[in-house]
C-alpha positions in Angstrom: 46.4 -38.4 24.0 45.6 -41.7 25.9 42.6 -43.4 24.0 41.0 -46.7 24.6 40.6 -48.5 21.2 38.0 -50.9 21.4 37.4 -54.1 19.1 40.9 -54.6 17.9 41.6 -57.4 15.7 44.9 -58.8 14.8 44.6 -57.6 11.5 44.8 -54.3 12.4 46.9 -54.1 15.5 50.3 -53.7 13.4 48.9 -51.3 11.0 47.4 -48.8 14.2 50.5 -49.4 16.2 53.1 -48.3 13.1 50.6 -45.1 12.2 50.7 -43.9 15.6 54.7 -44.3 16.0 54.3 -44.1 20.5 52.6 -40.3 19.2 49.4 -41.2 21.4 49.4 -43.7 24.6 47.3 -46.5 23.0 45.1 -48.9 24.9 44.4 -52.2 22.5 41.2 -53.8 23.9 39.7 -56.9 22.2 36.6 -55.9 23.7 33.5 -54.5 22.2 32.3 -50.9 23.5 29.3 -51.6 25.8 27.8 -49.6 28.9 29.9 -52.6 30.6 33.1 -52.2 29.0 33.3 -48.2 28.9 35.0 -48.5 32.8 38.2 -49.9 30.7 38.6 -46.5 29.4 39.1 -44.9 32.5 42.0 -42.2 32.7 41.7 -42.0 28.8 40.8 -38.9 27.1 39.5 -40.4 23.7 38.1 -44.1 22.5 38.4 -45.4 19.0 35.9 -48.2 18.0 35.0 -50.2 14.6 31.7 -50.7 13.3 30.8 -53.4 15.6 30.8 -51.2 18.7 27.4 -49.6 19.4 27.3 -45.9 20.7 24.2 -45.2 22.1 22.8 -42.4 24.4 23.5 -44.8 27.3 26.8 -45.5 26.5 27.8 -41.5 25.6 26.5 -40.9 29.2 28.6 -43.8 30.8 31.9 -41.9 28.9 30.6 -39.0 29.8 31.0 -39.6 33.3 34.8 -41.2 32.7 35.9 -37.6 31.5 35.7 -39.4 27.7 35.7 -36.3 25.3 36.5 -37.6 21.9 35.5 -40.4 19.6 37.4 -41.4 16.5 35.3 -44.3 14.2 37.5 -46.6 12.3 35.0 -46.2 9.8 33.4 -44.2 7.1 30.0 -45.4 8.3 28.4 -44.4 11.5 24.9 -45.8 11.5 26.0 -47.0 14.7 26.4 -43.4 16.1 24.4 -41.6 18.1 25.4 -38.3 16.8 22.9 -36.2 18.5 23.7 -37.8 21.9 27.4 -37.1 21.2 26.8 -33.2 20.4 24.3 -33.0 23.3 27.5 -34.0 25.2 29.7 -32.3 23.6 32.1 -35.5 22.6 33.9 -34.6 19.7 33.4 -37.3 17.0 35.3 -37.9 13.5 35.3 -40.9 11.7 37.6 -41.8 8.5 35.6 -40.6 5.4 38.0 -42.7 2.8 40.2 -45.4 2.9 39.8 -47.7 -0.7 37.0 -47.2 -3.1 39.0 -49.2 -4.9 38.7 -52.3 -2.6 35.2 -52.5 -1.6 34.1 -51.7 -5.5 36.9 -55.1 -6.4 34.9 -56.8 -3.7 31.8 -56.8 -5.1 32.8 -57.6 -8.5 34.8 -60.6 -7.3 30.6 -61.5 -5.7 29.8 -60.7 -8.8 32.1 -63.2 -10.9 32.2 -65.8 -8.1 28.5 -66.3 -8.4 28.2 -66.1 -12.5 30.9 -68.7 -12.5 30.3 -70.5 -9.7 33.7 -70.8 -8.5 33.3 -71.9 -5.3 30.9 -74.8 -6.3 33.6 -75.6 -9.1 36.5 -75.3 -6.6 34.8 -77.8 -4.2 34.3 -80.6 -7.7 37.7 -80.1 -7.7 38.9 -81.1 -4.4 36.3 -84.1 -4.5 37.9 -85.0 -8.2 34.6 -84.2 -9.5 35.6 -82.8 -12.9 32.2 -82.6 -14.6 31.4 -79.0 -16.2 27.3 -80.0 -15.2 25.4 -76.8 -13.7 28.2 -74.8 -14.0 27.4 -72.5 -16.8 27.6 -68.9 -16.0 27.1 -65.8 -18.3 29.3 -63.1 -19.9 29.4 -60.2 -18.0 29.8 -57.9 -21.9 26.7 -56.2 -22.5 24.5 -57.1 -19.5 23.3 -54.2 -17.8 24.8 -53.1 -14.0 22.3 -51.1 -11.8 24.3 -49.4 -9.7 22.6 -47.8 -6.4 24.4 -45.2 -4.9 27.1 -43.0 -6.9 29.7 -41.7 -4.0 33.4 -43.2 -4.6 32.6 -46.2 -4.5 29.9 -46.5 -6.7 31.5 -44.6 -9.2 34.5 -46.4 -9.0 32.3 -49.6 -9.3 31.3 -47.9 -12.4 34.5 -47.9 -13.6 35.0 -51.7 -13.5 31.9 -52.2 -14.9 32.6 -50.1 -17.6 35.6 -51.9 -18.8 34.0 -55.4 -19.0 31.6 -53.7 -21.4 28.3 -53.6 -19.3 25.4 -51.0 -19.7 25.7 -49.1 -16.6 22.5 -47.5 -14.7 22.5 -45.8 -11.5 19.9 -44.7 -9.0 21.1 -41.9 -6.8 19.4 -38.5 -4.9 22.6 -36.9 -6.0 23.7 -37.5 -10.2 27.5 -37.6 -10.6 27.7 -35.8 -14.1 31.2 -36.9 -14.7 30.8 -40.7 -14.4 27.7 -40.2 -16.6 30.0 -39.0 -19.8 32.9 -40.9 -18.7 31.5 -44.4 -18.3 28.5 -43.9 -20.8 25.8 -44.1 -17.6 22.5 -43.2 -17.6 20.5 -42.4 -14.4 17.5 -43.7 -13.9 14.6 -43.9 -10.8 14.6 -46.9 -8.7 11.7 -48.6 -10.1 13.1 -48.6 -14.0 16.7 -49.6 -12.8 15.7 -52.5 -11.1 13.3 -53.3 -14.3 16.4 -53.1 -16.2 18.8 -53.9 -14.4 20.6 -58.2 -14.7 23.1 -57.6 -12.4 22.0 -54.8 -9.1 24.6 -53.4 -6.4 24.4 -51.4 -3.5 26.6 -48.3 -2.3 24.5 -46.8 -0.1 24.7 -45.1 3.8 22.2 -46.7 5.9 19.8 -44.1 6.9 15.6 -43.7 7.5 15.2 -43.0 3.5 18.0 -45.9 2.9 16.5 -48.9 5.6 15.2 -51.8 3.3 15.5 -49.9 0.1 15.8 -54.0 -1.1 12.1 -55.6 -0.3 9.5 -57.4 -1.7 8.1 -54.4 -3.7 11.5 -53.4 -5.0 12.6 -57.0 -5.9 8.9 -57.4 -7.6 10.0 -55.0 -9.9 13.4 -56.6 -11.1 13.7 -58.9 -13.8 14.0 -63.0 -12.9 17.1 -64.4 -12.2 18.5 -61.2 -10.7 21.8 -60.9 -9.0 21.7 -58.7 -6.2 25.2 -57.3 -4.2 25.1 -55.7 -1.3 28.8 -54.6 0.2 27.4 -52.0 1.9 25.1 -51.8 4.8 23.2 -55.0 5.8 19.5 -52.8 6.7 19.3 -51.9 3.0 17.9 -55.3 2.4 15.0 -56.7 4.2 16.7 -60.4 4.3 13.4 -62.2 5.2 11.7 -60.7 1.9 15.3 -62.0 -0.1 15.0 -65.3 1.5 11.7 -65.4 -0.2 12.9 -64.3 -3.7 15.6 -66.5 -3.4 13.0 -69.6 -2.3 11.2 -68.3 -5.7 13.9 -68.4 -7.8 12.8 -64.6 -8.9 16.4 -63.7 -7.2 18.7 -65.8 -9.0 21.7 -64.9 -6.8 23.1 -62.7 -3.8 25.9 -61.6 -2.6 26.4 -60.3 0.8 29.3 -58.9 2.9 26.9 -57.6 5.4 23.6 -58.7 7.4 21.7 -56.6 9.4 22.0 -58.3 12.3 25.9 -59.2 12.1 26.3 -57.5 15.5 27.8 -60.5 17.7 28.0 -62.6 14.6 30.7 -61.4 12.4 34.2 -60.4 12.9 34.4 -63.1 15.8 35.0 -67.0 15.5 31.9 -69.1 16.3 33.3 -72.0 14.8 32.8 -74.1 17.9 29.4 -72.6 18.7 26.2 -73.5 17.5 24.8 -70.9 15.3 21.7 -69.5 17.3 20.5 -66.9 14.2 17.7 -69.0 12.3 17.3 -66.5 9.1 21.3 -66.4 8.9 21.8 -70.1 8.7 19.0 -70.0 6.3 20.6 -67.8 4.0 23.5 -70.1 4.0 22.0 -72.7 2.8 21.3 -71.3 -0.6 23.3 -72.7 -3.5 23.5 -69.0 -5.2 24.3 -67.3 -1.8 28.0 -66.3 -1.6 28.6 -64.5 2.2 31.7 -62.9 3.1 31.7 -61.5 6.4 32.7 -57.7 6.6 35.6 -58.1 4.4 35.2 -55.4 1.6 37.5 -52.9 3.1 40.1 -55.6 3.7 43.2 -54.7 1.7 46.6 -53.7 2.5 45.4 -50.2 1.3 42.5 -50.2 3.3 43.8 -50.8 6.8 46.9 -48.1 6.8 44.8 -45.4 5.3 42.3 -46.1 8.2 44.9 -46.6 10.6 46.5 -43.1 9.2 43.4 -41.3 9.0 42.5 -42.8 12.9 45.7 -41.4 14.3 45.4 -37.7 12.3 41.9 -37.6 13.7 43.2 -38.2 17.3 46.1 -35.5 16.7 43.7 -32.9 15.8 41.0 -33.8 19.1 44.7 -33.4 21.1 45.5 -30.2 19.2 41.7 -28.7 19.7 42.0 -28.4 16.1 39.7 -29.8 13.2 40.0 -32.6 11.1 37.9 -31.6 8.1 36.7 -35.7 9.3 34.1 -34.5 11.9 30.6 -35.6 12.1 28.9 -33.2 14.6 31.0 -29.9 14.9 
């Protein structure tokens, strides 16, 4: 099946290009998927794109019209889906449900540890021969208490980690995981008693109406002083100008973020000779107990051949007129 796979980054060219094995007549496009750029697609049957490539009703009308029949997502996500445009069109879509709980849970502990212990402040003494140990106290992580929001694999494994550094665990979810409950001694609780519990709070959430800005100023007005929030997740499930306040405040100690709701255009591209034109991003920055990755949770080894493995099974099935078990609107 020739498919047009948008967004391409180096780091996942070899790992697409080995799962395949010349099965499928790949297109590798740097570009992002825009009304503009679906004309590079023509002659294909199928496009793959990342989470920074926007499907909209506009641009499922534009494929349409190229004879564009299938959509694989290199992503377990698809907030940025317009799924019913797609089935309205009849464009087969399936994204990659799993790759490695394991790697965005490790992400957001290694937030979690970087902030306590301030390793990247301490790292920088370091390379300035600053060896003074001033404002660089941190706290154990034993028997402070994890809210975790949002149970699904990698919540749960989350949990897991947790676990075995000794915290109390709490969980908010619409759906209760029984099994992580007994096994990792967790209690769930609502929203509004986690967060007054909770030292340490992180998100696993799908971004959705109920989902958008779960993190605002009436949420973070119920957590305890000196919170640290972590958000590896979806960027809209904090409302960042209501964290820039807490942070301001000092009522959110610290945050960690691997995604901002409006990283579209921003991350997952070099700007480093351009000057940075998003105000509340750069303001973020500038906190001292801010730690920012940029979309790398997923990024293991792991990770990208599972995705690439799971991409390339999906676009056998659309070819075969078979189903994936991976579809979002069949």
């Amino acid at each position: 099946m020739k498919t047009a796979i948008y967004s391409v980054h180096k780091f996942e060219r070899d790992y697409l290009l080995q799962a395949n094995n010349s099965r499928h007549e790949l297109i590798l496009l740097e570009e992002t998927l825009t009304v503009s750029t679906v004309k590079l697609a023509a002659g294909c049957q199928a496009i793959c794109i990342f989470v920074s490539d926007k499907i909209t009703a506009a641009v499922l009308d534009k494929l349409y019209d190229a004879g564009i029949s299938c959509i694989a997502l290199r992503s377990a996500g698809y907030n940025h889906v317009d799924i019913a445009a797609a089935k309205k069109q009849r464009i087969r879509l399936a994204r990659v449900p799993q790759y490695s709980p394991y790697s965005v849970a490790e992400h957001a502990t290694a937030l979690m540890l970087a902030l306590n212990r301030q390793i990247i402040h301490a790292h920088n003494r370091i390379n300035e021969q600053n060896f003074s140990l001033d404002g660089l106290t941190g706290f154990d992580m034993h028997g402070k208490t994890v809210g975790i929001i949002g149970t699904g694999k990698i919540g749960s494994q989350l949990a897991s980690i947790m676990h075995g550094f000794g915290c109390n665990i709490v969980a908010y979810d619409t759906v209760q995981n029984k099994q992580i409950t007994t096994a990792y001694d967790m209690s769930y609780l609502d929203l509004k008693t986690l967060c007054h519990q909770a030292d340490i709070i992180s998100l696993h959430l799908p971004l959705n109406n109920e989902t958008n800005h779960i993190i605002c100023q009436e949420s973070m007005g119920w957590m305890k002083k000196g919170v640290m929030i972590i958000n590896t997740s979806r960027g809209g499930l904090i409302h960042t100008g209501d964290i820039i306040v807490a942070l301001k405040s000092g009522h959110v100690g610290y945050f960690g973020m691997d995604v901002y709701e409006e990283e579209e255009g921003l991350f997952f591209e070099d700007h480093s000779l351009d000057i940075l034109q998003d105000d509340v991003f750069a303001r973020l920055s500038t906190f001292r107990n801010v730690i920012i990755t940029s979309h790398q949770a997923f990024l293991t080894e792991t990770s990208l051949k599972n995705i690439a493995a799971t991409t390339v099974y999906n676009l056998d099935c659309f070819e075969q007129g078979t189903l994936s078990g991976n579809e979002l609107n069949m």
